[in-house]
N, C-alpha and C positions, 0 to 999 in steps of 0.2 A: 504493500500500500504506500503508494508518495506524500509525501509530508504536504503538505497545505501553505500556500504561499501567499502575501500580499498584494497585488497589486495597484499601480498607483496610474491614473488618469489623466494628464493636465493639458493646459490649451486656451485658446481665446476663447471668447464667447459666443453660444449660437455654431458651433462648431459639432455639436451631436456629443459631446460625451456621455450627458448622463443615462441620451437615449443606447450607447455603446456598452456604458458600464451595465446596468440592466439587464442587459441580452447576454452580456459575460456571465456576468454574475448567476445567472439564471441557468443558463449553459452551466458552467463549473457546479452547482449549487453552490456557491459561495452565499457571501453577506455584501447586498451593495448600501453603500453611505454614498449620499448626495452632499459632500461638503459646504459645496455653495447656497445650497438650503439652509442650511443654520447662519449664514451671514443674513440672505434674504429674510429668514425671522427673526434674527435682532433688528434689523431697519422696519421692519412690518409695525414690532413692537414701535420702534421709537415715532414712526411715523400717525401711528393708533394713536400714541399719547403724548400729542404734541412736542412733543424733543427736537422730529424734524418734520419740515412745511415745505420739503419738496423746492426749496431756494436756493439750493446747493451750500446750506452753510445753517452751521447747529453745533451747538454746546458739545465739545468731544467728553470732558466732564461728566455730563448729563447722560450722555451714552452708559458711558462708562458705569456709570452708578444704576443705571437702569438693567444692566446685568443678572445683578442680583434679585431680581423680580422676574428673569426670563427662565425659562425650561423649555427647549426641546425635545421631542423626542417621534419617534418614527414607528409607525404602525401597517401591518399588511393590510394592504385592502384587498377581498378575495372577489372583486367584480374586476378591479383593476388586475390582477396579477398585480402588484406593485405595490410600494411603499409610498405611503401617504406622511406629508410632515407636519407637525403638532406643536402651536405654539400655547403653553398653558393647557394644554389638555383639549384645546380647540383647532381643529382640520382648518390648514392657511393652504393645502399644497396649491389651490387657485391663484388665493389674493397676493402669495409669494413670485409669481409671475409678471403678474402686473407691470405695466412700464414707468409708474410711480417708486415704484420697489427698485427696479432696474437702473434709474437715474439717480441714485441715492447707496444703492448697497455696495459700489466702489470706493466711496468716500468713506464707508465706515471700516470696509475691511481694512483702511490703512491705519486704522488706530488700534496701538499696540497691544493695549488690554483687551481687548476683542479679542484678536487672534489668538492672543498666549491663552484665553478662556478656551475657544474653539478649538484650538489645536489640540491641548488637554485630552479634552474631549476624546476628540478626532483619534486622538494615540490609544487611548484607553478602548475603544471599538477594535481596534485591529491586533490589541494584545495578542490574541488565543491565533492570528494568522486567518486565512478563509473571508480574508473581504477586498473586493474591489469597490475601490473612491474614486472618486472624479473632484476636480477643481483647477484650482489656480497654483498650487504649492504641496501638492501632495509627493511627491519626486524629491521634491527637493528639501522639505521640511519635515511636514508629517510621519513621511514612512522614507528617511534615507537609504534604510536598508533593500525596500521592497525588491523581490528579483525579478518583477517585470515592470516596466517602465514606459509609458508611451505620450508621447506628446503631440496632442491631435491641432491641425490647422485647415485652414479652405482659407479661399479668397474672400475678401468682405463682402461683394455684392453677393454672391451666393450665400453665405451666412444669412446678411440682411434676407434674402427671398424666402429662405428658410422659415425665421422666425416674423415674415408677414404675413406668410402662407397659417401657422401656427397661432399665432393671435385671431389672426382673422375668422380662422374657424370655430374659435372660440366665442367669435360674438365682439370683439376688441375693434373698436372705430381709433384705428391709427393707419402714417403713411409709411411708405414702403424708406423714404426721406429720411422720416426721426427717427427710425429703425436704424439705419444704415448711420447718422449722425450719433446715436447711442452705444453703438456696437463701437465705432473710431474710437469715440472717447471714452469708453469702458478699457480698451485697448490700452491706450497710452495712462489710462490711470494704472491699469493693474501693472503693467511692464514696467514703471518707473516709481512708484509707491516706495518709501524705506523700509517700510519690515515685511517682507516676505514676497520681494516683488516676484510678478509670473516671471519663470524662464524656465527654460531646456536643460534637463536636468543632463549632465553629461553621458550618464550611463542610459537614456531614454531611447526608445526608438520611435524618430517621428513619423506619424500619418496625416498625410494631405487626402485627407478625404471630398476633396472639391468636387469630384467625379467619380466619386465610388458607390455603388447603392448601399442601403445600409447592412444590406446581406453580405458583398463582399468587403464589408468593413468587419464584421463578426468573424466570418469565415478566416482573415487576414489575422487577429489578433486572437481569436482561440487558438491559433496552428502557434502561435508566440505562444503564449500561455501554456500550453499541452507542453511545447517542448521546456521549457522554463521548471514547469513543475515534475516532468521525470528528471529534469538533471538534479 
């Protein structure tokens, strides 16, 4: 029997991972964590209760202290197949989408106490080995150790078409414009941030999934993974 390995996720945004980690995770039976969901419900939270107003600028303080009133935590949903996220005991995994969330949860991830909370966390899920993560610093922070490694990208208009295509069908009255203007500047915040900026972990293997479907994106990184876990 082969021992159980970690895997780690990372990549800009709007780039398929969480929907990659999923299908792994699910393939392998592993345990998938959606990292950047526990960011998106700390900004949920601050934005619920007035901390931030959506201005790009709020009390890092305030955040901070507001912590301690937050709990996460992640539950199967058996209509879904998937994991639903729980802010307070209350299903956000919707309102965590949002492109109010979106505009706002880069500016929080850069504040330090946030992350060292998260990431806490984050380490403490993947103890026991058997989980694939997705985010922005999973490679490189989270799980340095992990023995697979992958660092997902696509071109930005296709990202952007992705997650207009993805909103929209949810009912989401936005342009395809403040999409693709959100995604740049989510870009350049995460890549240049001080604590735990996005980057290519060195041991990573990158995927440019700009033209892949998402089957041969699975197919591609379980045949990684398979071999990863008999060595």
């Amino acid at each position: 029997m082969h021992d159980r390995i970690n895997i780690a996720i990372d990549g800009h945004s709007s780039c398929g991972k969480s929907t990659l980690a999923k299908k792994l995770a699910k393939e392998l039976k592993y345990v998938y964590v959606d990292s950047g969901a526990m960011y998106r419900a700390v900004t949920l939270y601050c934005i619920q209760n007035g901390i931030i107003n959506d201005a790009y600028a709020f009390n890092e303080d305030a955040v901070i202290e507001s912590l301690s009133s937050i709990n996460i935590s992640f539950n199967y949903n058996k209509v879904a197949g998937d994991s639903d996220t729980y802010l307070n005991g209350i299903r956000v995994e919707d309102q965590i989408r949002e492109l109010v969330v979106s505009r706002n949860v880069s500016a929080v991830s850069k504040i330090r106490k946030v992350r060292e909370r998260l990431v806490h966390f984050q380490q403490k899920l993947g103890k026991n080995k058997g989980v694939v993560m997705d985010g922005r610093d999973i490679g490189t922070v989270v799980f340095p150790d992990a023995k697979l490694k992958i660092f997902m990208t696509a071109d930005v208009d296709i990202r952007a078409q992705r997650r207009f295509e993805e909103l929209s069908g949810k009912g989401h009255s936005i342009t395809l414009e403040e999409i693709k203007e959100n995604l740049i500047s989510r870009d350049f915040q995460d890549s240049t941030r001080i604590e735990n900026p996005l980057r290519k972990a060195e041991d990573a293997i990158e995927l440019d999934n700009s033209y892949l479907t998402r089957e041969q994106q699975l197919i591609q990184v379980k045949s990684w993974a398979v071999d990863r876990i008999a060595k």
